[in-house]
C-alpha angles and dihedrals in degrees: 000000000000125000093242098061088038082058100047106042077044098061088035089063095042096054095034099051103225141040086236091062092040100047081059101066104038087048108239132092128290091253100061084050091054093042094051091050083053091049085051109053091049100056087054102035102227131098111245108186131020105229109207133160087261085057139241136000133178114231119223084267099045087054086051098049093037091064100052093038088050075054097046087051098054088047093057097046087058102054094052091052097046077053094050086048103051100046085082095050130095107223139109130058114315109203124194157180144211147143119291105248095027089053099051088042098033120026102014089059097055091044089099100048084042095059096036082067088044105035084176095049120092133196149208135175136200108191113192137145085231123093111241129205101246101204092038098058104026106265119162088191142333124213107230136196118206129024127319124211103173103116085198082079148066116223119201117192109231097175138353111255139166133196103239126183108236138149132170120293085245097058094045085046092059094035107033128240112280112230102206133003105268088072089073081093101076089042126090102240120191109230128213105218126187127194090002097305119126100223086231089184131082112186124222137172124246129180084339088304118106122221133167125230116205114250137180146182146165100267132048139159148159099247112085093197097060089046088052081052093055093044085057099049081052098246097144128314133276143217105234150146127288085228095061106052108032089115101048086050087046099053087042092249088124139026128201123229137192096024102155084069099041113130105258120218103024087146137197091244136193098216119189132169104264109253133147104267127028114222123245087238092062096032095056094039097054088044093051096052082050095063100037090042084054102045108120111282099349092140097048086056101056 
């Protein structure tokens, strides 16, 4: 039995007078009440209450424990309700995570219109191509493109995105369009790369089953943003978002191939360590960048 319960059927049987009245309330039978009170008094060592056919006294001692546990009790009640009532409100420090290039051109950029709406919230964002462990270092929630398998957390979908091949209609003038996949191999494909080690696969989608061809190239590097660079002078073709490149296909700078193989469902995602109750912080931040990541023809626009 925890203390918590021993005081409280305690105190109930006090003010109430009887273990009858009191199991009552707490919603169990008269004997586990009486048996509580007994387990009670023996842990401390001390008799609470003096049971007669009359009923039910407090000894010196009870009258003594019974204020400060009357105390303990309306304690307790208040911080469960600062807590209730703080669950709804914005405020705190708010610590992210995100890729490198889709931070600075996705979340950094709404962090203004995001505080002006919560004056007591504060944020900070680490924006990095690695995947870091959000409970070890102190993460509230990463934004996460791609799929997440960790059952340790809840992934919510902010906007539909693919991982498409393109490069520029130059380069495909000069190279030719590949047909199928496995033709990657005579392209010059410009390769992401993290710790010192060339991704040397690209992943498509064949028949429902996925499946990764080997590709190379000449350059290769761990910052997407710089590869996305690369893909636009034309110096080989990438394997990138859909977000990332909507205006450049929009403006005619770059071209996709191979779409009918293009992974499906590698989403823009809100990620956060699973837990009881979501804080209001995290709740009203991944619902804000909802909202801002599906307004007509964002994407098209940056």
């Amino acid at each position: 039995m925890d203390r918590y319960t021993a005081i409280r059927s305690f105190v109930l049987v006090a003010e109430h007078g009887s273990f009858a009245a009191a199991s009552m309330v707490e919603g169990v039978t008269p004997v586990i009440m009486g048996r509580r009170l007994t387990a009670l008094e023996r842990r401390l060592g001390v008799q609470l209450l003096h049971r007669s056919t009359r009923g039910l006294t407090l000894t010196e001692l009870g009258e003594r424990f019974l204020e400060n546990c009357q105390q303990l009790l309306q304690d307790f009640d208040m911080a469960e309700d600062s807590i209730r009532s703080g669950r709804g409100a914005v405020r705190g420090h708010l610590v992210v995570s995100g890729p490198a290039a889709f931070g600075r051109r996705h979340i950094a950029p709404h962090a203004a219109a995001f505080r002006s709406r919560y004056p007591d919230l504060r944020l900070s964002f680490n924006f990095t191509d690695s995947v870091v462990d959000l409970v070890r270092e102190g993460y509230d929630l990463a934004i996460r493109v791609g799929e997440v398998r960790d059952p340790n957390y809840v992934a919510i979908r902010l906007y539909p995105n693919q991982r498409v091949v393109c490069g520029t209609p130059d380069y495909f003038r000069r190279h030719g369009l590949p047909a199928r996949p496995e033709e990657l191999a005579r392209h010059n494909c410009l390769a992401f790369n993290l710790q010192g080690g060339q991704q040397r696969g690209w992943t498509f989608v064949r028949d429902g089953k996925p499946f990764a061809v080997r590709v190379d190239g000449d350059l290769a590097c761990n910052d997407g943003e710089l590869l996305y660079d690369w893909v636009k002078q034309g110096l080989g073709i990438g394997w990138r978002s859909t977000w990332e490149i909507q205006a450049a296909l929009k403006q005619g700078a770059l071209m996709t191939v191979l779409d009918e193989y293009a992974l499906p469902a590698y989403d823009i995602q809100a990620v956060y360590p699973q837990q009881r109750y979501l804080p209001a912080k995290v709740r009203h931040f991944i619902e804000y960048l909802r909202r801002v990541y599906n307004r007509a023809g964002y994407w098209e626009k940056t």
